[in-house]
C-alpha positions, 0 to 999 in steps of 0.5 A: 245457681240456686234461686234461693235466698237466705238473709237474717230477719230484721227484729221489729220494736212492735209489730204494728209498724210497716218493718214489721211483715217479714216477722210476721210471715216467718211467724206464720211460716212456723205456724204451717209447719206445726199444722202440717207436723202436729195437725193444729197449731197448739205449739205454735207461738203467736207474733207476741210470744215469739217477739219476747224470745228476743229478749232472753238475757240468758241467750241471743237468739237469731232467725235466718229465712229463706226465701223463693221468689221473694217469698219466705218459705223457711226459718232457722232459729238460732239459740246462743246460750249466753251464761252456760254451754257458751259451746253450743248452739240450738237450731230449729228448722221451719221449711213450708211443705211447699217448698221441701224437696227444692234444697232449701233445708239444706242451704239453711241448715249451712247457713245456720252452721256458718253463723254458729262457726262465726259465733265460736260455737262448737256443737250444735243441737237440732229437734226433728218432730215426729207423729205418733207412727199408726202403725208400730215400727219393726225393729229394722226400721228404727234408728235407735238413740245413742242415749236412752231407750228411745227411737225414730222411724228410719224411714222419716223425711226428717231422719234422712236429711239430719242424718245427710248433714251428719247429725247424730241422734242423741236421746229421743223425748215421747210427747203427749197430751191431756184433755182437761179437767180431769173427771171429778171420779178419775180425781178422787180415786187417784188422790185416795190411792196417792194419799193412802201411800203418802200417809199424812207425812207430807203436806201440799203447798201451791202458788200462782208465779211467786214462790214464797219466800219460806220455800224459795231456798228448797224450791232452788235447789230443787231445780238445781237438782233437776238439772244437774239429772238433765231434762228429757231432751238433754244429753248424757255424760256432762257433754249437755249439761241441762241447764244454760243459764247459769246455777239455780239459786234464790236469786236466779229463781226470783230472776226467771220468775220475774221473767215468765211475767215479763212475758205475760206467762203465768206459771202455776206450782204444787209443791211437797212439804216433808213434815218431818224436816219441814222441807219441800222436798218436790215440786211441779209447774205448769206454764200459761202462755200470754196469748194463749189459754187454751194450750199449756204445758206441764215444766218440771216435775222433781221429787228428792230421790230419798221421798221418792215411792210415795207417790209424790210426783202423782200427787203433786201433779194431781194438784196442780191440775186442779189449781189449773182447773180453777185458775184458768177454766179454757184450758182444754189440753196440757202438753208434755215432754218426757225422756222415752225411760222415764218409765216413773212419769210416763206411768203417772201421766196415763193414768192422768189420762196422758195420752202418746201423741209423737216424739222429737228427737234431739240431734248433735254435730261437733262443728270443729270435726267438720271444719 
């Protein structure tokens, strides 16, 4: 009989109060994991951060843990969108490297699956991450995905044991990282190159949470175009569409923003005015974690496929980095997620001085196949 034990976390109202130590200690769980993975915590959430996950109006999200001997020495976040893509369901695994090899995974995995089946979830997505290899990979070594250009190491304790629970790999995302601020040379030679392109027909526009409200109709459908193509870990051919909460309009945009404050985030965008037709016709933003200003993380970036090879998203991007810069000086290091083909941004982004840092992989089940 296993001595494993899994039971669904008890979310506190606060976290200074008593009921609150499970939350806390699953908290800390997630924390090891990303030390062990990434080598730091940049990418964990704090207890604050992760607390406002329980309050998405968009989805319903459920921790199970698994403990040893009374100890919790695992998580599965469980991701129920509640608009859009009502099918699917999106589990993130934490297992303490002290317990891995001991079949605590793979109980929580099931019993992560069960509650899916009990929600009437029929797909269900899982994210293995993965550190950028020393060494590069023989082509016998790599489990290519069934989208995109990317792959992951055939050989990786990760790709093994999604593969046993029979996932399929479906796109692969290239992570990275940037030291900022920029060097004031590297920044001058990079906009006069952009600018030179560009030739004065656009103009820049930024803003600190708000979008204002002349540009907020563009800036919706803006995103809305963003994900109808599909984010870097979204899939191909409509199964996943790239967006779960519903179409983007003006009011959804006011909702999110609304939201990201809500959370203590604050979000940073440029965004690109055709001066032809007086639209904004690109964007890019930047997130700032509540309890966190040393980390950020760089969100969309979208040019109009028409206003696209003028170096647009360079320019937008440079910029925002220098409102960053000027908003909020501890920032030390931007993270970024892109699909591994998305050769047009990963080019901007080494020039930026992005640097390979690892890849995650996007993984799919059909529940009712195995059922």
């Amino acid at each position: 009989m296993s001595n494993i034990r899994i039971d669904q976390l008890w979310v506190p109202d606060s976290l200074g109060k008593p009921d609150a130590a499970d939350f806390l200690e699953s908290v800390e769980v997630c924390r090891q994991v990303r030390i062990d993975t990434w080598g730091n915590d940049d990418l964990a959430y704090t207890a604050d951060e992760m607390l406002q996950a329980f309050n998405d109006p968009y989805e319903w999200y459920v921790v199970l843990l698994a403990r040893l001997g009374g100890r919790i020495v695992g998580r599965a976040g469980i991701a129920f969108p509640l608009t859009d893509n009502t099918h699917l369901a999106h589990i993130t695994l934490d297992i303490l490297p002290s317990a891995q090899g001991q079949g605590v995974g793979r109980e929580l995995l099931a019993a992560a699956e069960q509650f899916a089946r009990g929600e009437n979830r029929k797909m269900v997505m899982v994210e293995t991450s993965h550190p950028a290899p020393t060494q590069p990979l023989r082509e016998e070594e790599r489990l290519m995905a069934a989208n995109g250009v990317g792959f992951l190491p055939l050989s990786s304790r990760e790709v093994v044991f999604a593969q046993k629970a029979d996932y399929e790999l479906q796109q692969v995302e290239l992570f990275s990282a940037c030291r900022v601020p920029l060097a004031p040379e590297v920044a001058a030679r990079l906009r006069a190159e952009a600018e030179a392109v560009q030739g004065g027909r656009y103009a820049l526009h930024q803003w600190l949470d708000s979008c204002p409200e002349e540009w907020l109709e563009d800036v919706a459908g803006l995103e809305a175009a963003s994900a109808a193509l599909g984010d870097p870990g979204d899939f191909a051919a409509g199964e996943f569409p790239a967006d779960d909460d519903g179409p983007w309009t003006g009011e959804r945009l006011r909702e999110a923003e609304a939201l990201a404050l809500a959370r203590g985030r604050r979000t940073l965008v440029t965004a690109v005015e055709d001066k032809a037709s007086a639209a904004v016709v690109g964007f890019t933003s930047i997130s700032v974690l509540a309890h966190r200003q040393d980390v950020v993380f760089q969100d969309d970036t979208m040019v109009q496929p028409e206003h696209r090879g003028n170096e647009l998203g360079m320019l937008i991007k440079l910029a925002n980095m220098e409102l960053l810069a000027a908003h909020f000086p501890l920032v030390r290091t931007i993270y970024t997620w892109n699909a591994s083909e998305n050769t047009y941004m990963l080019g901007v982004n080494r020039k930026l001085g992005f640097v390979h840092a690892g890849v995650t992989g996007q993984w799919q089940k059909r529940l009712d196949v195995f059922d």
